[in-house]
C-alpha positions in Angstrom: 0.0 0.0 0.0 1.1 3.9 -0.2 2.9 5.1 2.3 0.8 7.7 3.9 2.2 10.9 5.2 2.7 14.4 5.9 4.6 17.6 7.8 2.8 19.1 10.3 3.0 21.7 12.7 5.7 21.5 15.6 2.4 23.0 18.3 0.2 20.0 17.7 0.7 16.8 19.0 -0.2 13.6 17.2 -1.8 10.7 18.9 -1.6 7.2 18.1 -4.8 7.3 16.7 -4.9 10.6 15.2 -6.2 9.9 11.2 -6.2 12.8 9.9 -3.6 15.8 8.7 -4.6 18.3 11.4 -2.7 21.3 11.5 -0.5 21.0 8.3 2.9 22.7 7.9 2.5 25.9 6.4 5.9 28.3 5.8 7.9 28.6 9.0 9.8 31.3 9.6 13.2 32.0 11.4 15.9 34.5 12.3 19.1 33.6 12.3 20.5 31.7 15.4 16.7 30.3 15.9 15.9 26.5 16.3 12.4 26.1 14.5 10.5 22.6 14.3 8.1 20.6 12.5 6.8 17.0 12.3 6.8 14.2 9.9 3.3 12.2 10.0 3.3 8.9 8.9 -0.4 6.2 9.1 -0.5 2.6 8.5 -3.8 1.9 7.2 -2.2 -1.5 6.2 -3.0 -5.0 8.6 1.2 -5.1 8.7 3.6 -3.7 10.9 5.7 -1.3 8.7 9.4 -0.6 9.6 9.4 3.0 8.6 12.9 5.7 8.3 13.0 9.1 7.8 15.5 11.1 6.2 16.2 15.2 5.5 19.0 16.8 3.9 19.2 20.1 4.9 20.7 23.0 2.5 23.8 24.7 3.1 23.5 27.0 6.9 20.8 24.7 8.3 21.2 21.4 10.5 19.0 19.2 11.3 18.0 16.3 14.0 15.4 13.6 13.5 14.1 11.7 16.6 11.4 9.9 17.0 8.7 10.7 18.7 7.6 8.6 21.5 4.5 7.9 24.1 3.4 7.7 27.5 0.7 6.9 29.7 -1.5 9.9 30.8 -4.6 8.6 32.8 -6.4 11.6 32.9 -7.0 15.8 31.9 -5.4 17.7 34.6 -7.9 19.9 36.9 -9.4 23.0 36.4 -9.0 23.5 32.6 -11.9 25.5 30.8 -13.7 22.9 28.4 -12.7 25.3 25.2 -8.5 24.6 26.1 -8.7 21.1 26.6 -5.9 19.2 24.7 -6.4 15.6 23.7 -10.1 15.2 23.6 -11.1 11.7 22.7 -7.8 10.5 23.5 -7.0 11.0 27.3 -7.2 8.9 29.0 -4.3 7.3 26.8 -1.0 7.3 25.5 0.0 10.9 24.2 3.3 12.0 22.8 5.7 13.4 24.6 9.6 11.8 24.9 12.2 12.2 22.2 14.1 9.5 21.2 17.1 9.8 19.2 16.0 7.1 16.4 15.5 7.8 12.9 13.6 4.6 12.2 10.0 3.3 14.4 8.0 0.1 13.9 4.3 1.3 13.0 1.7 -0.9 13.9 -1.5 -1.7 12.1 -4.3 1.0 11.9 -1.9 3.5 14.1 -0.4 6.7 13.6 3.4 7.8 14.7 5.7 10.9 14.2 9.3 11.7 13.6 10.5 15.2 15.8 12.7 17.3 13.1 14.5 20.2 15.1 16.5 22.6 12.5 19.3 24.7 13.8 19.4 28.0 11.9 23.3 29.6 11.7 23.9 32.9 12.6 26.3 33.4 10.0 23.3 32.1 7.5 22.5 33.7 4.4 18.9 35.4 4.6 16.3 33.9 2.1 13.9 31.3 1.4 14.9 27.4 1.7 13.7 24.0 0.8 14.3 21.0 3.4 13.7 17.7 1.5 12.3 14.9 3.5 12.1 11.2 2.6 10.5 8.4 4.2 10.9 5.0 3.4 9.4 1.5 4.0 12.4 -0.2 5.0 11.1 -3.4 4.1 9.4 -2.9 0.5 11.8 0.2 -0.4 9.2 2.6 -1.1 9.4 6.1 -0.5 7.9 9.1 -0.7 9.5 12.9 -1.0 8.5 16.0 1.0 9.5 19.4 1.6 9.3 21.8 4.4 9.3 25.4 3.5 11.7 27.7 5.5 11.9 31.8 5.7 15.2 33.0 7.2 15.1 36.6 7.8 18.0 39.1 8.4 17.4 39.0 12.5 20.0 37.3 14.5 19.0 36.1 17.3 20.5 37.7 20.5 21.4 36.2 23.6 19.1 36.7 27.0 20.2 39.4 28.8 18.4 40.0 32.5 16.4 37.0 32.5 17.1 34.1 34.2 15.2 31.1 33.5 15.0 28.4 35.5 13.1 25.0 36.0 13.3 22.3 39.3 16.0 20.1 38.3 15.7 17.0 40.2 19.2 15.1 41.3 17.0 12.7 43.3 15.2 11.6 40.1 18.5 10.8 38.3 20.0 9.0 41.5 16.7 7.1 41.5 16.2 6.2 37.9 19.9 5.8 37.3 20.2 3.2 40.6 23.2 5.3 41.7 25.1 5.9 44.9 25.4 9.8 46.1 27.4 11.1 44.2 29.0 8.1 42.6 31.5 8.3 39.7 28.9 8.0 37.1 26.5 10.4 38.5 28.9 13.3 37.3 28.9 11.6 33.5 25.0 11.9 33.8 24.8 14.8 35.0 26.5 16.6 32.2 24.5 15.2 30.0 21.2 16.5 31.5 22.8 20.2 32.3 24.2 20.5 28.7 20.3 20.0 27.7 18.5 22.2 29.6 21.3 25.1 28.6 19.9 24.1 24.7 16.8 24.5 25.5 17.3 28.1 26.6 17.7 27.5 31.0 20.8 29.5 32.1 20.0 29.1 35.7 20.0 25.7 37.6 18.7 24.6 40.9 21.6 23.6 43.7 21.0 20.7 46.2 23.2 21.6 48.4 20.3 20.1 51.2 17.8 17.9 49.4 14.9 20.1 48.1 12.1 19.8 49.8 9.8 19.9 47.0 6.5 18.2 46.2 7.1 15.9 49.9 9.9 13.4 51.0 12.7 12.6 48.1 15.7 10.4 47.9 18.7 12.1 50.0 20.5 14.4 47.7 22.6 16.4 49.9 25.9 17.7 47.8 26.6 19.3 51.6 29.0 16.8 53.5 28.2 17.2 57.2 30.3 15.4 59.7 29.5 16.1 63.3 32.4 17.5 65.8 32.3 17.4 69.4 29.7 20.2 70.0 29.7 21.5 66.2 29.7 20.2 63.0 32.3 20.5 60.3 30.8 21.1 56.7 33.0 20.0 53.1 31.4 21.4 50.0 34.0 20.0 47.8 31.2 18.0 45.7 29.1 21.5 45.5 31.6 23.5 44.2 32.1 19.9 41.7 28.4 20.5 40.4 28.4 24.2 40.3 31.5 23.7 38.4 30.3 21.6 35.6 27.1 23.5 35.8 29.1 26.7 34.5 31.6 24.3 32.1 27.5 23.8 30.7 26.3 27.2 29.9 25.2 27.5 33.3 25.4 31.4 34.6 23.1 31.7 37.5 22.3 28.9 40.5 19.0 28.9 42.8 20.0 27.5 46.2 17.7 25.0 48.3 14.7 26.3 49.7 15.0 26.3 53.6 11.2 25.2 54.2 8.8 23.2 51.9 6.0 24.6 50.3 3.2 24.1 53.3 4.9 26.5 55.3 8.2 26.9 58.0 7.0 24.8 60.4 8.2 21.6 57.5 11.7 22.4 58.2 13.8 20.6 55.1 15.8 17.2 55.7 19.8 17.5 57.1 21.7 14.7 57.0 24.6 13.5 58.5 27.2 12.5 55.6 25.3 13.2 52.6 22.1 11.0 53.4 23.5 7.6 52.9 21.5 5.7 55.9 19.5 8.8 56.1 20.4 10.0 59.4 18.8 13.1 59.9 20.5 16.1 62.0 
Protein backbone atom coordinates (compact mmCIF):
# COMPACT_ATOMS: atom_id res chain seq x y z
CA UNK A 1 0.00 0.00 0.00
CA UNK A 2 1.14 3.94 -0.18
CA UNK A 3 2.86 5.08 2.32
CA UNK A 4 0.77 7.73 3.91
CA UNK A 5 2.25 10.92 5.25
CA UNK A 6 2.69 14.41 5.89
CA UNK A 7 4.62 17.62 7.82
CA UNK A 8 2.82 19.08 10.30
CA UNK A 9 2.97 21.70 12.68
CA UNK A 10 5.67 21.49 15.58
CA UNK A 11 2.43 23.03 18.30
CA UNK A 12 0.16 19.97 17.67
CA UNK A 13 0.66 16.84 19.03
CA UNK A 14 -0.22 13.58 17.20
CA UNK A 15 -1.79 10.67 18.86
CA UNK A 16 -1.56 7.21 18.07
CA UNK A 17 -4.76 7.29 16.67
CA UNK A 18 -4.91 10.56 15.21
CA UNK A 19 -6.17 9.85 11.18
CA UNK A 20 -6.21 12.82 9.88
CA UNK A 21 -3.62 15.78 8.65
CA UNK A 22 -4.60 18.28 11.37
CA UNK A 23 -2.67 21.30 11.52
CA UNK A 24 -0.49 21.00 8.34
CA UNK A 25 2.86 22.71 7.90
CA UNK A 26 2.51 25.91 6.41
CA UNK A 27 5.94 28.34 5.76
CA UNK A 28 7.92 28.57 8.99
CA UNK A 29 9.79 31.33 9.56
CA UNK A 30 13.15 32.00 11.43
CA UNK A 31 15.86 34.54 12.31
CA UNK A 32 19.07 33.65 12.27
CA UNK A 33 20.50 31.68 15.43
CA UNK A 34 16.74 30.27 15.89
CA UNK A 35 15.85 26.52 16.26
CA UNK A 36 12.44 26.09 14.49
CA UNK A 37 10.50 22.58 14.34
CA UNK A 38 8.10 20.64 12.45
CA UNK A 39 6.82 16.96 12.33
CA UNK A 40 6.80 14.22 9.89
CA UNK A 41 3.28 12.24 9.97
CA UNK A 42 3.31 8.90 8.88
CA UNK A 43 -0.42 6.20 9.08
CA UNK A 44 -0.55 2.58 8.48
CA UNK A 45 -3.75 1.90 7.17
CA UNK A 46 -2.21 -1.53 6.21
CA UNK A 47 -2.96 -4.98 8.62
CA UNK A 48 1.21 -5.11 8.69
CA UNK A 49 3.58 -3.72 10.86
CA UNK A 50 5.67 -1.28 8.73
CA UNK A 51 9.36 -0.57 9.59
CA UNK A 52 9.37 2.96 8.56
CA UNK A 53 12.89 5.67 8.28
CA UNK A 54 12.95 9.12 7.85
CA UNK A 55 15.52 11.07 6.18
CA UNK A 56 16.17 15.18 5.49
CA UNK A 57 19.00 16.84 3.86
CA UNK A 58 19.16 20.10 4.88
CA UNK A 59 20.74 23.00 2.50
CA UNK A 60 23.82 24.73 3.14
CA UNK A 61 23.48 26.98 6.91
CA UNK A 62 20.82 24.74 8.32
CA UNK A 63 21.20 21.43 10.54
CA UNK A 64 19.04 19.15 11.28
CA UNK A 65 17.96 16.25 14.03
CA UNK A 66 15.40 13.62 13.54
CA UNK A 67 14.14 11.74 16.64
CA UNK A 68 11.39 9.88 16.98
CA UNK A 69 8.69 10.69 18.67
CA UNK A 70 7.61 8.55 21.45
CA UNK A 71 4.49 7.94 24.10
CA UNK A 72 3.37 7.69 27.47
CA UNK A 73 0.65 6.90 29.66
CA UNK A 74 -1.49 9.88 30.76
CA UNK A 75 -4.58 8.65 32.78
CA UNK A 76 -6.42 11.59 32.95
CA UNK A 77 -7.04 15.78 31.93
CA UNK A 78 -5.40 17.73 34.59
CA UNK A 79 -7.94 19.85 36.88
CA UNK A 80 -9.39 23.05 36.37
CA UNK A 81 -8.96 23.50 32.57
CA UNK A 82 -11.90 25.50 30.77
CA UNK A 83 -13.69 22.90 28.39
CA UNK A 84 -12.68 25.33 25.19
CA UNK A 85 -8.49 24.58 26.14
CA UNK A 86 -8.67 21.08 26.57
CA UNK A 87 -5.92 19.20 24.74
CA UNK A 88 -6.40 15.62 23.74
CA UNK A 89 -10.08 15.16 23.64
CA UNK A 90 -11.05 11.72 22.71
CA UNK A 91 -7.77 10.51 23.46
CA UNK A 92 -7.04 11.05 27.34
CA UNK A 93 -7.17 8.94 28.97
CA UNK A 94 -4.29 7.32 26.84
CA UNK A 95 -0.96 7.28 25.46
CA UNK A 96 0.00 10.88 24.18
CA UNK A 97 3.32 11.95 22.75
CA UNK A 98 5.70 13.41 24.57
CA UNK A 99 9.56 11.82 24.93
CA UNK A 100 12.17 12.21 22.18
CA UNK A 101 14.14 9.45 21.20
CA UNK A 102 17.15 9.79 19.25
CA UNK A 103 15.99 7.10 16.39
CA UNK A 104 15.47 7.84 12.91
CA UNK A 105 13.57 4.62 12.16
CA UNK A 106 10.04 3.30 14.40
CA UNK A 107 8.03 0.11 13.90
CA UNK A 108 4.32 1.33 13.02
CA UNK A 109 1.66 -0.94 13.90
CA UNK A 110 -1.49 -1.68 12.06
CA UNK A 111 -4.25 0.97 11.92
CA UNK A 112 -1.90 3.46 14.14
CA UNK A 113 -0.39 6.73 13.59
CA UNK A 114 3.43 7.76 14.70
CA UNK A 115 5.72 10.95 14.18
CA UNK A 116 9.27 11.68 13.62
CA UNK A 117 10.45 15.19 15.79
CA UNK A 118 12.74 17.33 13.05
CA UNK A 119 14.54 20.17 15.10
CA UNK A 120 16.47 22.60 12.47
CA UNK A 121 19.28 24.70 13.80
CA UNK A 122 19.37 28.04 11.91
CA UNK A 123 23.34 29.60 11.67
CA UNK A 124 23.87 32.88 12.62
CA UNK A 125 26.35 33.38 9.96
CA UNK A 126 23.27 32.14 7.52
CA UNK A 127 22.50 33.70 4.40
CA UNK A 128 18.88 35.37 4.65
CA UNK A 129 16.35 33.93 2.12
CA UNK A 130 13.89 31.30 1.39
CA UNK A 131 14.94 27.43 1.73
CA UNK A 132 13.70 24.00 0.85
CA UNK A 133 14.28 20.99 3.40
CA UNK A 134 13.71 17.71 1.53
CA UNK A 135 12.31 14.95 3.51
CA UNK A 136 12.09 11.24 2.56
CA UNK A 137 10.47 8.36 4.18
CA UNK A 138 10.91 4.99 3.36
CA UNK A 139 9.43 1.50 4.04
CA UNK A 140 12.40 -0.20 5.04
CA UNK A 141 11.15 -3.41 4.06
CA UNK A 142 9.44 -2.88 0.48
CA UNK A 143 11.82 0.21 -0.35
CA UNK A 144 9.20 2.63 -1.07
CA UNK A 145 9.42 6.06 -0.51
CA UNK A 146 7.92 9.13 -0.66
CA UNK A 147 9.54 12.93 -0.96
CA UNK A 148 8.48 15.96 0.99
CA UNK A 149 9.48 19.37 1.58
CA UNK A 150 9.29 21.84 4.41
CA UNK A 151 9.34 25.37 3.52
CA UNK A 152 11.66 27.72 5.53
CA UNK A 153 11.94 31.77 5.69
CA UNK A 154 15.23 33.05 7.18
CA UNK A 155 15.10 36.64 7.77
CA UNK A 156 17.97 39.13 8.38
CA UNK A 157 17.37 39.01 12.54
CA UNK A 158 20.00 37.25 14.51
CA UNK A 159 18.95 36.06 17.31
CA UNK A 160 20.48 37.73 20.46
CA UNK A 161 21.35 36.19 23.63
CA UNK A 162 19.09 36.67 27.01
CA UNK A 163 20.16 39.36 28.79
CA UNK A 164 18.43 40.04 32.54
CA UNK A 165 16.41 37.02 32.52
CA UNK A 166 17.07 34.14 34.17
CA UNK A 167 15.19 31.13 33.55
CA UNK A 168 14.97 28.40 35.52
CA UNK A 169 13.09 24.99 35.97
CA UNK A 170 13.33 22.31 39.30
CA UNK A 171 16.04 20.12 38.27
CA UNK A 172 15.70 16.97 40.21
CA UNK A 173 19.19 15.10 41.29
CA UNK A 174 17.02 12.68 43.27
CA UNK A 175 15.16 11.65 40.11
CA UNK A 176 18.46 10.83 38.29
CA UNK A 177 20.00 8.98 41.46
CA UNK A 178 16.75 7.10 41.53
CA UNK A 179 16.19 6.19 37.91
CA UNK A 180 19.93 5.83 37.28
CA UNK A 181 20.15 3.17 40.56
CA UNK A 182 23.19 5.33 41.72
CA UNK A 183 25.06 5.94 44.95
CA UNK A 184 25.38 9.76 46.09
CA UNK A 185 27.38 11.10 44.25
CA UNK A 186 29.05 8.10 42.58
CA UNK A 187 31.47 8.34 39.72
CA UNK A 188 28.87 8.02 37.06
CA UNK A 189 26.45 10.39 38.47
CA UNK A 190 28.95 13.33 37.34
CA UNK A 191 28.93 11.58 33.55
CA UNK A 192 25.01 11.92 33.83
CA UNK A 193 24.83 14.82 35.03
CA UNK A 194 26.47 16.55 32.17
CA UNK A 195 24.53 15.19 30.00
CA UNK A 196 21.24 16.47 31.51
CA UNK A 197 22.81 20.19 32.29
CA UNK A 198 24.16 20.46 28.71
CA UNK A 199 20.31 19.97 27.73
CA UNK A 200 18.52 22.25 29.55
CA UNK A 201 21.32 25.08 28.59
CA UNK A 202 19.95 24.10 24.70
CA UNK A 203 16.80 24.46 25.48
CA UNK A 204 17.30 28.08 26.56
CA UNK A 205 17.66 27.52 30.98
CA UNK A 206 20.80 29.54 32.12
CA UNK A 207 19.97 29.07 35.67
CA UNK A 208 19.98 25.72 37.64
CA UNK A 209 18.70 24.64 40.95
CA UNK A 210 21.62 23.61 43.65
CA UNK A 211 20.96 20.69 46.16
CA UNK A 212 23.22 21.58 48.38
CA UNK A 213 20.28 20.10 51.21
CA UNK A 214 17.81 17.91 49.41
CA UNK A 215 14.89 20.10 48.05
CA UNK A 216 12.07 19.81 49.76
CA UNK A 217 9.79 19.86 46.97
CA UNK A 218 6.51 18.21 46.15
CA UNK A 219 7.07 15.90 49.94
CA UNK A 220 9.93 13.41 51.00
CA UNK A 221 12.72 12.57 48.09
CA UNK A 222 15.67 10.42 47.95
CA UNK A 223 18.75 12.12 50.04
CA UNK A 224 20.54 14.38 47.65
CA UNK A 225 22.58 16.44 49.88
CA UNK A 226 25.86 17.70 47.83
CA UNK A 227 26.59 19.28 51.56
CA UNK A 228 29.00 16.81 53.46
CA UNK A 229 28.17 17.15 57.17
CA UNK A 230 30.25 15.37 59.71
CA UNK A 231 29.54 16.08 63.26
CA UNK A 232 32.45 17.48 65.78
CA UNK A 233 32.28 17.43 69.41
CA UNK A 234 29.65 20.20 69.98
CA UNK A 235 29.68 21.46 66.22
CA UNK A 236 29.68 20.24 62.96
CA UNK A 237 32.27 20.48 60.34
CA UNK A 238 30.82 21.10 56.69
CA UNK A 239 32.96 19.97 53.07
CA UNK A 240 31.40 21.44 49.99
CA UNK A 241 33.98 20.04 47.81
CA UNK A 242 31.24 17.96 45.72
CA UNK A 243 29.08 21.49 45.55
CA UNK A 244 31.65 23.46 44.16
CA UNK A 245 32.07 19.88 41.71
CA UNK A 246 28.37 20.55 40.38
CA UNK A 247 28.39 24.15 40.25
CA UNK A 248 31.48 23.71 38.38
CA UNK A 249 30.27 21.57 35.62
CA UNK A 250 27.10 23.46 35.78
CA UNK A 251 29.07 26.66 34.47
CA UNK A 252 31.56 24.35 32.07
CA UNK A 253 27.49 23.81 30.67
CA UNK A 254 26.32 27.19 29.92
CA UNK A 255 25.25 27.55 33.28
CA UNK A 256 25.43 31.39 34.56
CA UNK A 257 23.10 31.74 37.50
CA UNK A 258 22.32 28.93 40.47
CA UNK A 259 18.99 28.91 42.83
CA UNK A 260 19.97 27.50 46.22
CA UNK A 261 17.75 24.97 48.32
CA UNK A 262 14.74 26.35 49.71
CA UNK A 263 15.02 26.34 53.63
CA UNK A 264 11.16 25.17 54.17
CA UNK A 265 8.81 23.17 51.92
CA UNK A 266 5.96 24.62 50.28
CA UNK A 267 3.16 24.05 53.27
CA UNK A 268 4.91 26.52 55.31
CA UNK A 269 8.19 26.95 57.97
CA UNK A 270 6.96 24.79 60.38
CA UNK A 271 8.24 21.61 57.52
CA UNK A 272 11.66 22.39 58.16
CA UNK A 273 13.81 20.63 55.13
CA UNK A 274 15.83 17.15 55.69
CA UNK A 275 19.76 17.55 57.13
CA UNK A 276 21.69 14.69 57.03
CA UNK A 277 24.62 13.50 58.46
CA UNK A 278 27.19 12.48 55.62
CA UNK A 279 25.34 13.20 52.56
CA UNK A 280 22.06 11.01 53.41
CA UNK A 281 23.48 7.56 52.90
CA UNK A 282 21.52 5.70 55.90
CA UNK A 283 19.54 8.76 56.15
CA UNK A 284 20.44 9.98 59.42
CA UNK A 285 18.82 13.07 59.94
CA UNK A 286 20.51 16.13 62.01
Amino acid sequence: KVIRCWLQDAHERVFWDTANAGGRLGRMDAARGETPAFQVVIANPDDKVWRIGAAIEPPAGLTARIRRVGYVPVPHHNTDVPLDERDGVGHIPGYVPDPLFDEQELRLAPRETAAFWITVEVAKDCRPGARRLPVTVRDLDSKRAVSLSADLMVHKAVLQPRRDFPVTHWFYNDALLDWYRLVPFEERYWTILRAYVEDVVRHGQDCLYVPVFTPPLDGVKSPSQLLRIARRGGGYRFDWSDVKRYTDLARKCGIRYFEWTHFFTQWGVKYALRIYEGQGIGERLL
